[in-house]
Structures are given as structure tokens and as C-alpha cells.
C-alpha positions, 0 to 999 in steps of 0.5 A, spaced: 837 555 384 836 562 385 843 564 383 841 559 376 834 564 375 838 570 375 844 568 370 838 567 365 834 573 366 841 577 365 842 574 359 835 573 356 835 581 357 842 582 353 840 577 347 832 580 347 837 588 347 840 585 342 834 583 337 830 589 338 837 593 336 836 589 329 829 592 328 829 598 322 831 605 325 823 608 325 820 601 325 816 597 330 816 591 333 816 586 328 809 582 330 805 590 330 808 590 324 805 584 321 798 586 324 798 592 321 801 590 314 794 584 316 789 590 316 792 595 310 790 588 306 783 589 309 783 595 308 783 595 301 776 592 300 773 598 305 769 603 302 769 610 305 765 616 306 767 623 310 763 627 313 768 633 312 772 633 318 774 628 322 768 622 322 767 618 317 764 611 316 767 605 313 764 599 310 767 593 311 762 588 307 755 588 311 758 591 316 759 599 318 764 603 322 765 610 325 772 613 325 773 620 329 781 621 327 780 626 332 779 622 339 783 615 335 777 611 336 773 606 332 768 603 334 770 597 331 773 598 338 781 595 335 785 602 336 783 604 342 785 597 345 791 595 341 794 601 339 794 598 332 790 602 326 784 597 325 782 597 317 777 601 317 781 606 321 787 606 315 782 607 310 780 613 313 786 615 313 789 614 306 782 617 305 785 624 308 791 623 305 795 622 311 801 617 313 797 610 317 803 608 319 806 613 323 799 612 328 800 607 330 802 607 338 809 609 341 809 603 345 811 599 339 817 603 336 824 601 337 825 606 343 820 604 347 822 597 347 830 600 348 828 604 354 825 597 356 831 593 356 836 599 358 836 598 366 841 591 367 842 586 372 848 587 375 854 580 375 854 579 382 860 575 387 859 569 390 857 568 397 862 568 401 863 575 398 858 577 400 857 583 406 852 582 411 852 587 416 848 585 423 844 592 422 840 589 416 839 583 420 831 581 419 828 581 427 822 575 429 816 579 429 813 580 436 809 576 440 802 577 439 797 574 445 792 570 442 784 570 444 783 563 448 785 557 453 792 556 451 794 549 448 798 545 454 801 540 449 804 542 441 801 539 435 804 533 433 804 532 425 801 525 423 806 520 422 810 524 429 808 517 434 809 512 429 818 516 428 819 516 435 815 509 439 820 509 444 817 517 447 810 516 446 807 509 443 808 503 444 807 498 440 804 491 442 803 487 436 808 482 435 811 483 442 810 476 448 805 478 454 808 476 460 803 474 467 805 479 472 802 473 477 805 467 475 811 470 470 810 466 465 809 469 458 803 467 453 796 470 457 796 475 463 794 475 471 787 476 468 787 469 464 792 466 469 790 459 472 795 459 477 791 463 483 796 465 488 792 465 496 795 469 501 
């Protein structure tokens, strides 16, 4: 089960390799990449006003939003989360002549992915391959002693009487009662009629 587990793994990361290596050179993930292209549309029906320096403040229909190019925040809240230029964020931007794309976090850039892939699982040999060295054995943890009157007799699990009948239970249904009086069977020395005078 374990083994199956691991063999998957191994190979999930080789073929998720090789997918990021099909990614353009100076490219992002292809669902960042299709988010941002999501809020260049939007950003399209901003309007934008400056202040001069870093701030300005974006209209996106009755809404109105304050972007810092300096601190890469919005307060839209978006780029700050994700990483990916909001739409007020990218009009700003395109407002100061300055390249959207290349903000947008190094996290989701082809390398990052790479590095993230780059440590492999390792093919390993069978079991009976395996060295194990008694050094490494694991050792029972101490016995600790527990507050209170020790049990005299161990827990027994709830159908444990009923597997072993011959040790603990016995049970009397459809067995035939014998008189220890008399030595007939259907009634006991109780309900015999036969009294025996000493």
C-alpha cells in the first residue's frame, strides 16, 4: 500500500516537471496567467486619477479604490493576498507607463515552480534489500505508574465471552438439566419429587 503510494508520488512529480518546463521562459502559471489576462479586461473600463506620486484612486463603476504603487497594495484587497495585480491595480499602472506584468509575484514564475519540483523521490530496492541495523531498532517507552488501585483482572473486548464459551461463559440454553438427587434429566434436585431419607 505504502510502496503503491510512493511509486505515485514519484511519478506525479516527474510528469508535474515536466508540465512546468512546457511554461513560456519569462511566463507564469498558466491559471495566474489567465486571471491576470481576466483583470486587463476589467481593467479596461477603470478610470484613473493620480495624485502625482505613488497614489492614485481607481473607479470601477460606483466603486472607488486607492492604489500605493509604492507599498503594492490595494485596497480592494486583491494584490496583497493573491500576489496578482487587481484591475484597479494594472490600470494605475498602465497609467504610469510601467509594465503590469512583471509585478505579478514571484511565486508563480517558472523558476519557483522548478525549485519546487527540483528535490526527487528516490527509486528504492525491495525488502528484502532492505539493511536494518539493530542500532536503529525503536525501544518500548518506559513504564510509567499510574495514579490509583490497579485492575485485577484485564479489559475484555465486547464480544470476547462469547468467542472463548469454554473459559468464561457458559451457555445453558438448549442444554438438558440433570437432578443431582435423583439422576434423571429434565428438572433439578429443587423440583425433584423423588426425596431421598437419610
Amino acid at each position: 500500500m505504502l510502496e503503491d503510494i510512493r511509486v505515485k508520488t514519484m511519478e506525479r512529480l516527474a510528469a508535474k516537471e515536466v508540465a512546468v518546463r512546457k511554461w513560456k521562459d519569462d511566463g507564469f502559471s498558466p491559471k495566474s496567467e489567465l486571471l491576470f489576462i481576466q483583470y486587463l479586461k476589467i481593467s479596461k473600463v477603470c478610470k484613473v486619477s493620480g495624485n502625482g506620486d505613488n497614489g492614485y484612486e481607481v473607479t470601477e463603476g460606483a466603486d472607488r479604490h486607492i492604489v500605493n504603487l509604492r507599498e503594492k497594495k490595494c485596497t480592494c484587497r486583491t494584490w496583497d493576498l493573491t500576489g496578482i495585480l487587481c484591475p484597479h491595480a494594472i490600470k494605475a499602472m498602465e497609467h504610469k507607463k510601467m509594465i503590469p506584468k512583471k509585478e505579478i509575484h514571484w511565486y508563480y514564475s517558472k523558476e519557483a515552480a522548478l525549485a519546487v519540483y527540483k528535490h526527487k523521490l528516490q527509486p528504492v530496492r525491495g525488502e528484502p534489500f532492505w539493511k536494518c541495523d539493530p542500532l536503529h531498532a525503536i525501544e518500548p517507552p518506559e513504564l510509567v505508574k499510574l495514579v490509583g488501585r490497579p485492575k485485577l483482572m484485564r479489559e475484555r473486548e465486547k464480544d470476547e465471552a462469547v468467542k472463548r464459551q469454554g473459559v468464561w461463559k457458559q451457555i445453558r440454553k438448549g442444554k438438558m438439566m440433570t437432578c443431582s438427587n435423583c439422576g434423571e434429566q429434565n428438572h433439578n434436585a429443587r423440583g425433584c419429587e423423588k426425596v431421598i431419607f437419610i
